[in-house]
Each structure stands twice: as structure tokens, then as C-alpha cells.
C-alpha positions, 0 to 999 in steps of 0.5 A: 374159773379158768383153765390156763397158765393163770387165771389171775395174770399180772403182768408189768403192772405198777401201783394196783391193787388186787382186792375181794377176787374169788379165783379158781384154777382147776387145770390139772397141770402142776405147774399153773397157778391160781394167780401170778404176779410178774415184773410188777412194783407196788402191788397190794394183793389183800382179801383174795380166794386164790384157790388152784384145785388141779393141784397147781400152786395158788400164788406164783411171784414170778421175775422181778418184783418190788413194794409188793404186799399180801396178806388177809388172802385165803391161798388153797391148793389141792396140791402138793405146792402152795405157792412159788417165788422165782421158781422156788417152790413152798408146801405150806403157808408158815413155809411161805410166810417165813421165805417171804415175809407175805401173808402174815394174816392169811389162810389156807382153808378150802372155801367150798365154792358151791361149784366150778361156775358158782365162787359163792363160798359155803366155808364160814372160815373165810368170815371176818378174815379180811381187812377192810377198804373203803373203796369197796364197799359191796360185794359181787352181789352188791351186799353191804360189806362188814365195815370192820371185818369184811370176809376174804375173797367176792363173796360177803356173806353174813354170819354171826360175826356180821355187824349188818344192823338192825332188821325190822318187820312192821306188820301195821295192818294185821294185828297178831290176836284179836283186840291187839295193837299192831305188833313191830317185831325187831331182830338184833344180833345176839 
């Protein structure tokens, strides 16, 4: 959470990537983005919450920019302006994407963070809406990421889209009733 100009700041970076971030900005000035990228090349921005509830812009592309690529990002704002390129500014994420050619798989939902500390979020939405790295394999929670269908932003959390395996309960010792064999109970994804 961040209360400046950005909270995810960019600056004159080449070849990074952006991936699996939870970000929020909740400063009240229009005019302060969730993140911004800025004289930067090859930039890859995938599986981000970029989330601005002062009602500022979720994504600003600011100066010069080259070989940059968004997309499977949850772009949110309580504003009246998504997003901004180069000062222009975008209402809605088809908008964006038509003036852009970025964030052709992304979303725009509110994630329900559990609160302004606490970027757990509570929106099933954001499940199996991003794609998948393999060198990010767990999330802030060091919880196994969906191989195949991770969920957007630092938070994974299983739902019924989750391919998470099987989970066993043995219970050797005590027998359920008198005169039973040890009972192994699986659960499987149905």
C-alpha cells in the first residue's frame, strides 16, 4: 500500500519483469497511479493487482517506452480514469486495450483486499486469471501456485478451479466404530 505518486515505480529499467504483485495506492490525488512504468525497454508486466482506490489511475506508461508487454493484470480503480499513456488518458480497459494493444487477457474487477494492510484478496474473479511462470513457483504465502493456471496478483488461493492434488487424512490408530479397520479418508477435486 502506498500513499505516493506510485506505488510501483519503474524507472529507466531494461529487461525486468513485473510478476504476481499485489499493489495498491489509496492516495486521493487523481493524478497518482498504482504503478508506473517510465523510460524503460523490454519490460514484461504480467499476473499484477494494480489497484488505485483514491481514484487515481491503475497503470501509467509515462515517456518513452519500447518492447514493453502487459497482460493477465487485474487494472482497477475507483476512479474515473483507468489507466494513462504519455498523458493521454483511458476510462475503461477495451478503451486501453484498443489505444494500446496491452492487456489483451486482462481484467478489471475490484479484488476485495481484506483490508488497506492486508492484500489477501477475497474476489474469486482473479482465480485462474493468469499465466503461468516457472520461476515463480509459490506465493507471498510460499502456497504452491496452480501450475497451469495461477490466480492474478501475490496472493494464490484455492478455489475449485485449483488443480492443487490429492489431500489424504490417515487415521491408523483409532478406528471410526468398534470392530473396524483403520479408515484412510481421500478428498478429491470433484
Amino acid at each position: 500500500t502506498n500513499t505516493g505518486v506510485a506505488a510501483l515505480f519503474c524507472l529507466s529499467s531494461s529487461y525486468q519483469n513485473i510478476l504476481f504483485n499485489s499493489v495498491l495506492q489509496s492516495n486521493t490525488n487523481t493524478g497518482f497511479c498504482a504503478s508506473e512504468i517510465q523510460s524503460s525497454n523490454n519490460i514484461n508486466v504480467f499476473n499484477n493487482n494494480f489497484i488505485n482506490t483514491g481514484g487515481g489511475y491503475a497503470v501509467c506508461v509515462t515517456n518513452t517506452v519500447t518492447g514493453i508487454v502487459l497482460d493477465y493484470n487485474n487494472l482497477f480503480t475507483t476512479g474515473t480514469n483507468l489507466a494513462s499513456r504519455l498523458g493521454t488518458a483511458y476510462q475503461t480497459l477495451p478503451v486501453w486495450r484498443t489505444a494500446t494493444g496491452w492487456d489483451a487477457r486482462s481484467i478489471s474487477e475490484n479484488p476485495l483486499f481484506v483490508s488497506a494492510d492486508d492484500l489477501h484478496t477475497n474476489n474469486v474473479l482473479l482465480d485462474a486469471k493468469g499465466t503461468p511462470f516457472p520461476e515463480v513457483l509459490t506465493d507471498i504465502d510460499g502456497q504452491f501456485r496452480n501450475p497451469t493456471m495461477p490466480d492474478i496478483g501475490a496472493d494464490e488461493f484455492l478455489t475449485a478451479n485449483d488443480d492443487a492434488g490429492v489431500f489424504s487424512i490417515d487415521y491408523p490408530q483409532k478406528p471410526f466404530a468398534s470392530g473396524v479397520q483403520p479408515v484412510r479418508v481421500t478428498l478429491f477435486n470433484n
